[in-house]
N, C-alpha and C positions, 0 to 999 in steps of 0.2 A: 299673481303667482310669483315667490320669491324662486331664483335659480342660483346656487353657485355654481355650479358646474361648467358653465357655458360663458364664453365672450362677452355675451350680450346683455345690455344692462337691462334690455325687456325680456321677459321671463319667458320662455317658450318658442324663442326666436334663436334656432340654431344659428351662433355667428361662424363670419369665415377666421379661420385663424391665418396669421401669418407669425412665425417664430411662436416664441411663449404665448401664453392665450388671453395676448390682452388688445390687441385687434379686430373691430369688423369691418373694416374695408376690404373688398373681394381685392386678390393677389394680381398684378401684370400678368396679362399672357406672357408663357416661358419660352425662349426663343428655339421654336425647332422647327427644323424642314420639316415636318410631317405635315400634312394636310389635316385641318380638323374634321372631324368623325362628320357624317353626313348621318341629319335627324329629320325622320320620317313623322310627321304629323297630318293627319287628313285635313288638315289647313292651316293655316294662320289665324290668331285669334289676337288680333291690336288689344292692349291694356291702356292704352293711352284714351284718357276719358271715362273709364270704366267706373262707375262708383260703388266701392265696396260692400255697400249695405244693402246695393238692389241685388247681389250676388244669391241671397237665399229669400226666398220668398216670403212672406206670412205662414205658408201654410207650411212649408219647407222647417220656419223656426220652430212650429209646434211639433211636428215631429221628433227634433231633435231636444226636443221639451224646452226650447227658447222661452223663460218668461219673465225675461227684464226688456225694457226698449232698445234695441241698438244702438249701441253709439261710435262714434268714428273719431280718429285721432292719428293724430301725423308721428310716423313709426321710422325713427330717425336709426335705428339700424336695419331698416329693409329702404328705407327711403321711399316710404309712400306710404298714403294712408291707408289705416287699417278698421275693419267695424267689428267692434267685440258683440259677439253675441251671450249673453249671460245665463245660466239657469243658477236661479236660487235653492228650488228645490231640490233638484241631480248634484247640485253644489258644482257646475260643473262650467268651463269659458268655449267658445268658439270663435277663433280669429279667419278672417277671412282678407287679404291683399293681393288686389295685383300689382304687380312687381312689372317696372317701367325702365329701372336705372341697368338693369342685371337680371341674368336668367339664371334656367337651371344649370349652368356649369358653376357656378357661385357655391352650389349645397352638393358636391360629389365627394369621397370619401377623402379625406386628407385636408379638407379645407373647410371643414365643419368640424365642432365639437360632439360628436353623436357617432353614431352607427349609421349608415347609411344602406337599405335596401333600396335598388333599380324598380320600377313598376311601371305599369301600361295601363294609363285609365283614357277610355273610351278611343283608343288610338293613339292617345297622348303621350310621348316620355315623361316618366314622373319620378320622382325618391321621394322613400320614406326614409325621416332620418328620425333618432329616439335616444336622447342623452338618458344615461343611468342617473339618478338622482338618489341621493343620500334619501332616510324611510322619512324626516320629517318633512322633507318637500314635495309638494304638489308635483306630481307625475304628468306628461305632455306629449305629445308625438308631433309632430310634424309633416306635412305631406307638400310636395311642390309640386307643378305639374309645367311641364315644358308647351306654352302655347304658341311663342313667336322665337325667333331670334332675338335674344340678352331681353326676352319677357319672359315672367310665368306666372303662375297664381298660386300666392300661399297661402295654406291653410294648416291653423295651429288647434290640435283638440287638447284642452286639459282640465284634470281637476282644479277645484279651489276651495280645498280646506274638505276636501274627500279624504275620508278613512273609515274603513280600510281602503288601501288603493286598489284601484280598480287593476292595475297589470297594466303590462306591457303591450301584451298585444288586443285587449280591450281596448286602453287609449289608442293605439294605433288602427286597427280596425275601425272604431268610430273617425277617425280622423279621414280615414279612407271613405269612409263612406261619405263624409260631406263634402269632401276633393271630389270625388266624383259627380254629387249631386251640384256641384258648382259647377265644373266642368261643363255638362251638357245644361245649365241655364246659360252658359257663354254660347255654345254651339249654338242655342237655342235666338240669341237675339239677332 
């Protein structure tokens, strides 16, 4: 998936900006007395070790009509590896990462190239963020899901080489939907 839009030189991977939007390194903490916000999760979920590809199951990819083989590859703007899941048929990508270096404060409004919606998956803090793209590029959403402290688990749903485009809140909805189904296979191990 080609992006101009966005920081990031992998396609579908909201970057953080800092100044003009040629940055994805997450911004220094800003110096203030305030206390950082307190985040309710019904546990901690360690990313460290986590291998991205056992993330959706077998049966989990045919659902999502997964039918190329997974493959995994080191995603130098999230800084960790990620496993594409492919459909040839739906013409359509599913990225799955968990994120080790940074969490969800990385992807909050002003610090991403996108739109940024707050959400609650299974308990979890989560954003959905969803860069506007020009009509000939492949449409994406994005979902993070806050699992540990400067962890979380990303997940990218997009077309590739879909048209018409599926919308906005189609890609996003599906995206949601397998942030969640990700979600509770973490809970789950």
């Amino acid at each position: 998936m080609a992006l101009a839009a966005c920081t990031s030189e992998q396609a579908g991977v909201p970057a953080a900006q800092r100044g003009p939007l040629t940055s994805s390194t997450p911004q220094p903490p800003s110096s203030s007395t305030s206390a950082p916000p307190t985040v309710s999760r019904p546990r901690d979920l360690a990313m460290s070790g986590v291998r991205p590809c056992d993330l959706l199951t077998p049966d989990q990819q045919r659902k999502f009509g997964v039918d190329d083989q997974p493959r995994i590859n080191d995603d130098q703007t999230l800084q960790a590896q990620s496993c594409y899941f492919d459909s040839q048929k739906l013409r359509t990508k599913i990225s799955v990462s968990p994120l080790t270096s940074f969490g969800i404060e990385r992807f909050q409004p002003g610090k991403v190239n996108g739109e940024v919606r707050p959400l609650t998956l299974r308990e979890f803090p989560a954003v959905e963020v969803f860069t506007e793209t020009i009509e000939t590029i492949d449409m994406f959403c994005v979902v993070v899901v806050d699992v540990a402290a400067g962890q979380a688990v990303h997940v990218n749903y997009g077309e590739d080489g879909l048209r018409p485009h599926l919308g906005r809140s189609e890609v996003c909805r599906r995206a949601v939907e397998v942030a969640d189904v990700v979600t509770g296979n973490l809970l789950a191990r």
